[in-house]
Every structure is written in C-alpha cells, then in structure tokens.
N, C-alpha and C positions, 0 to 999 in steps of 0.2 A: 689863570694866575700867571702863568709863563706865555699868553698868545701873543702878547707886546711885542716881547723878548725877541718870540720865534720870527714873531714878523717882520723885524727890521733887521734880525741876522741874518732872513735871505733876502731880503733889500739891498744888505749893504754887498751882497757878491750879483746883484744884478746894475748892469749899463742903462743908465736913465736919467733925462734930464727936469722932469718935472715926475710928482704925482700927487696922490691924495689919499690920506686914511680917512677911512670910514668909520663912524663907532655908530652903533646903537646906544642912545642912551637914554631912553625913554619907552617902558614896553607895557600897554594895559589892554586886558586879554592875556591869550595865547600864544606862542611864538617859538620857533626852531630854536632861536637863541636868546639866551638871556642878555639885558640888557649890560654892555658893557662889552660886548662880543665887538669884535672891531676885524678889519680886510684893509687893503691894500691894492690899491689901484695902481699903476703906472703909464708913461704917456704914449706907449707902445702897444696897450693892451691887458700886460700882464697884470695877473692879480693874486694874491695869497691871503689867505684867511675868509671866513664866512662870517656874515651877521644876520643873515636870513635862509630860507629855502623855497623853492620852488622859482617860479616866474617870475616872484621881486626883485629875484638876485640882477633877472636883465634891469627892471626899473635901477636900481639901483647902481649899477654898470652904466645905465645910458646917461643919468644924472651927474656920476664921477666925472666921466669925460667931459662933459661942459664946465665942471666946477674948475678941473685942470687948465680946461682952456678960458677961465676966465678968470682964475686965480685971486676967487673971493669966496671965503671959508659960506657955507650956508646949512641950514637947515631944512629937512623936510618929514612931515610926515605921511604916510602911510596907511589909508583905512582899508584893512579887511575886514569888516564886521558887517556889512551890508550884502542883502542876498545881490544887490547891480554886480558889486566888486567878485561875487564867488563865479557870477554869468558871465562878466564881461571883462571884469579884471584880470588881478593877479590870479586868482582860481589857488590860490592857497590852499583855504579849506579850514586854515586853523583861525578863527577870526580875533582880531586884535586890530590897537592901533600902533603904529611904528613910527618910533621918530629916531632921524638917524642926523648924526653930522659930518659934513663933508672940511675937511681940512687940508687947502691943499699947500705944498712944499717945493722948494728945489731940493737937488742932491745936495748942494752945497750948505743949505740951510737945514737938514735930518737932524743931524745931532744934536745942534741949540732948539730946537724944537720938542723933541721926545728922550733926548740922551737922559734925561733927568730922572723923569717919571720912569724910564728902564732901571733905571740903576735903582730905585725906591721898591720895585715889584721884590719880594719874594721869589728866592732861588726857581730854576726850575724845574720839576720829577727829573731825579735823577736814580735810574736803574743800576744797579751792582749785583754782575752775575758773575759766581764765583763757580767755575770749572770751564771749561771749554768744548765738553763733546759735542756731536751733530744735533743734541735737541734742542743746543743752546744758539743754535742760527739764528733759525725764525723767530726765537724768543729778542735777540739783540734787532734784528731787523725790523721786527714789530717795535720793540719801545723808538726806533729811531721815527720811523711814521709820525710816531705820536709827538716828534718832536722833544722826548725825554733824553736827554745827557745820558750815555750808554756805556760801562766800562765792563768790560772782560779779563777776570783775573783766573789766570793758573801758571803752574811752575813747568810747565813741557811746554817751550819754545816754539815747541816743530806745530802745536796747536793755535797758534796765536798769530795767522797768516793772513791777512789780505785779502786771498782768496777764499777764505771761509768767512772772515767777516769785514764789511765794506766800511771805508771811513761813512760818515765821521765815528764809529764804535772806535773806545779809546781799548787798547791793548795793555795790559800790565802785567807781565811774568813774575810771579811771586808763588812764596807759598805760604800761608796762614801765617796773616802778621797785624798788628793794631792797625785801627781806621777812623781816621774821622768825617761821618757821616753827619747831615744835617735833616732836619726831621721833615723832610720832605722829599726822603733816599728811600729805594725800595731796593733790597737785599733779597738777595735768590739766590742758596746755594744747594747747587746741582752739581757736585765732582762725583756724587755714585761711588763713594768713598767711605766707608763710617770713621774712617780716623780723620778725614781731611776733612770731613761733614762736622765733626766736633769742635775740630780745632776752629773753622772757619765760625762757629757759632759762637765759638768762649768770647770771640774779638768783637763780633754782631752784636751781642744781645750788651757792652758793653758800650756800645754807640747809642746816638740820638735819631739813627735811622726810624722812620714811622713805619715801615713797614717790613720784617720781617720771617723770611718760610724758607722754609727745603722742599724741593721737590723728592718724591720717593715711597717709599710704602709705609703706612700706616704703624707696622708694626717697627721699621728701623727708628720712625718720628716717635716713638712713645719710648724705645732702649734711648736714643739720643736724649728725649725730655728728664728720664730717672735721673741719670747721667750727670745732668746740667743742674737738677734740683739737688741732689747728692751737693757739689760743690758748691750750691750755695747761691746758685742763679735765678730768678724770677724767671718762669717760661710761660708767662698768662700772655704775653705777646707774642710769641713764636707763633707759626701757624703749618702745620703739615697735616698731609701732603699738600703740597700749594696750590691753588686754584682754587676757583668757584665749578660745583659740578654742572659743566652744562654737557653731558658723555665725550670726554677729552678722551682720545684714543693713539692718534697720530702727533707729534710732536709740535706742530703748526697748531694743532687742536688744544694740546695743551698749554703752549706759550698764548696763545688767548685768554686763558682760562686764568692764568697767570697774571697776568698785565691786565685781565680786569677786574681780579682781586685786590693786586695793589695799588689803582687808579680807585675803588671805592672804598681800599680803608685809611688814603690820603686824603680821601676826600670827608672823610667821615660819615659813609653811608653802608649799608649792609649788602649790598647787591642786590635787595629786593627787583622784582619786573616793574617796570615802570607801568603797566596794564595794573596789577595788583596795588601799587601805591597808590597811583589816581582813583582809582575805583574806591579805591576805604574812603578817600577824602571828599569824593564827591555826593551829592547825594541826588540822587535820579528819580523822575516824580513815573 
C-alpha cells in the first residue's frame, strides 16, 4: 500500500541520473510477491524494494540495466514452473509464471511520471507510541525498517533525544491530549503509567486510528477496560496486552510481537502461520 511512497522518498535523497522501476504485474502460480510488488533500480547499481526472491532477483537486475541503458520501457516474462527452470534456472522452487515491467526514467522526469499515482495511494502505516522508556527503542526502530511514519509522544523532554531514537522517528513532547489519527495509524500506549495509560486511551479510542493496544499486564488492561466501559467508551477494539504470542520476553522480542499485531490487524488478517492457512486451503492427494 505505501511501497510506491517508500520507494521514491529514498530515490528522491539518492544522486542518479537515470533509472528504472520494476513492477510485477502479472503473477500465475506461486510467487515471493504478489503482483503489484514493484523495486527500483538506478544507473549506478543501487536498488530498493523487491518483486521477487531468490536468483530471479539477479535475472531481473541484469534485464533493468539494459532497459536503463536503452531507455525503452519493456516487458518480460518469467517461467518457473518447469522442472529445466528448477535444474538449470532460477532454482526458485516456488513455481509460477512472472511478468514484470521495466519502466525506465531520468531524475528529472520522477515526478511527471509517478508523482500522481503517489499522491492517489493511501497514507502510509503510521506508528503512535505514546511513552518513551527503553522498550520503546526497538519498538520505533522496528516500525522505521518497515518503512512506517513513526512518532514518539511523552511529556519528559529529557526522554525524547536523538540519541535514544534515530530520525527519521518524529519526537513530540506532550502530555495526553486529542489526536487525529487516520485508519491506517497503529497506537501503542506504553507510559507504565495507569493514569497517563487512561488518559492517553480516552483520546485513542476517540480516533479513527485501526489499530489500537497497551502494552502491560493483563490485569491493569482489564481495570483500564472497566474504566473506559464505565464512561461510556466502546473497548471491543482495544486490544491488551499488545502483541501476538510468539514467547516475547525481551523488549526487541516484544516490539515484534507488537508491530506484527498491528501490520495484521491493518491489514485485516488474524496472524494465523501461514503453514496452517495454506494447509486448510489446499488439498493434498
């Protein structure tokens, strides 16, 4: 939903005089990425973003650089589905057919080309973690990976450094106050606080944010839901303690846990294993 976005905002901070995106946009079989998945080539090498995996990635690298150097948009496909291609090909493994488009550009032509179709996409995840202790590091550093808009709110200044969290995480010293979030905002409040934990919920659960949790114990998440219900609040979306259990112990372990709770209930899925989903769907002779 946001890979466009992310693609061409670290295009536009890199030195390059030509390049090429790549889309996937034709995928029958199996495949790393779904169709629509798109990368970035440049004429110095550099690349961002994926649309395949394994040893296609080279086929599909060595093909960009010619398209660049020939600066004639083209198509190609892609057959893994042949036992020649698993022996002598790409050796994938996942068999399908792939067809991808090669589009190539100058810098000075990026914006009349895609600035359109950017501005059209749907925001993108954006993370709101409200306290600032040390478990909320790796929790901001993780959603930046992911390429999510990442802000850090609390009212103790001396928290909100540089040297604890790295741009681009945005800094905002406040303390429990209205917000307007857009439904594609994931909310985490961690101050380890019960009154700032309250406060910061009365203003959440009155946003459009999609994803909302506290991190914390079981039993403060059930005093804080009475609470909430008491004044009259719907808490069928609230979700604590926050994560998905995969044995989160260490704080890197829980910001995980965290951030891939709130990437599948934006995305509208349950966190099922992807082993267990394909399994029920398939049927094996």
């Amino acid at each position: 939903m946001s890979e466009l976005r992310s693609l061409l905002e670290a295009l536009a901070a890199r030195e390059y005089e030509r390049a090429v995106m790549i889309t996937l946009v034709k995928l029958e079989g199996t495949g790393y990425r779904k169709a629509g998945a798109r990368m970035i080539l440049t004429d110095d090498g550099w690349s961002c973003g994926a649309v395949s995996g394994g040893c296609i990635e080279g086929v599909v690298r060595d093909h960009a650089k010619r398209v660049i150097a020939g600066d004639v948009p083209e198509t190609i496909e892609v057959d893994t589905t042949s036992d020649t291609d698993l022996l002598f090909g790409s050796g994938l493994g996942c068999p399908g057919k792939l067809q991808f488009l090669f589009e190539p550009f100058s810098r000075e032509e990026c914006e009349s080309r895609f600035g359109a179709l950017r501005d059209a996409l749907p925001p993108a995840i954006a993370l709101h973690i409200f306290g600032a202790g040390n478990d909320t590091i790796p929790m901001a550093a993780l959603a930046v990976t992911m390429g999510w808009e990442t802000s850090v709110y609390d009212a103790r200044e001396a928290f909100l450094t540089r040297t604890r969290f790295a741009e681009p995480v945005r800094l905002v010293a406040t303390h429990p106050a209205p917000l307007t979030l857009h439904a594609h905002s994931a909310a985490v409040v961690t101050t380890h606080n019960y009154f700032l934990d309250l406060d910061w919920l009365r203003h959440l659960l009155r946003s459009d944010a999609g994803y909302v949790a506290i991190v914390g114990s079981l039993k403060r998440f059930e005093m804080l839901c009475g609470v909430l219900r008491e004044e009259g609040f719907d808490v069928s979306r609230l979700r604590g303690p926050a994560g998905l259990d995969i044995g989160s112990e260490t704080p890197a372990e829980i910001a995980l846990s965290v951030i891939a709770e709130a990437k599948a209930v934006l995305a509208g899925r349950d966190g099922t294993p992807l082993s267990r989903r394909l399994h029920e769907t398939t049927a094996f002779v």
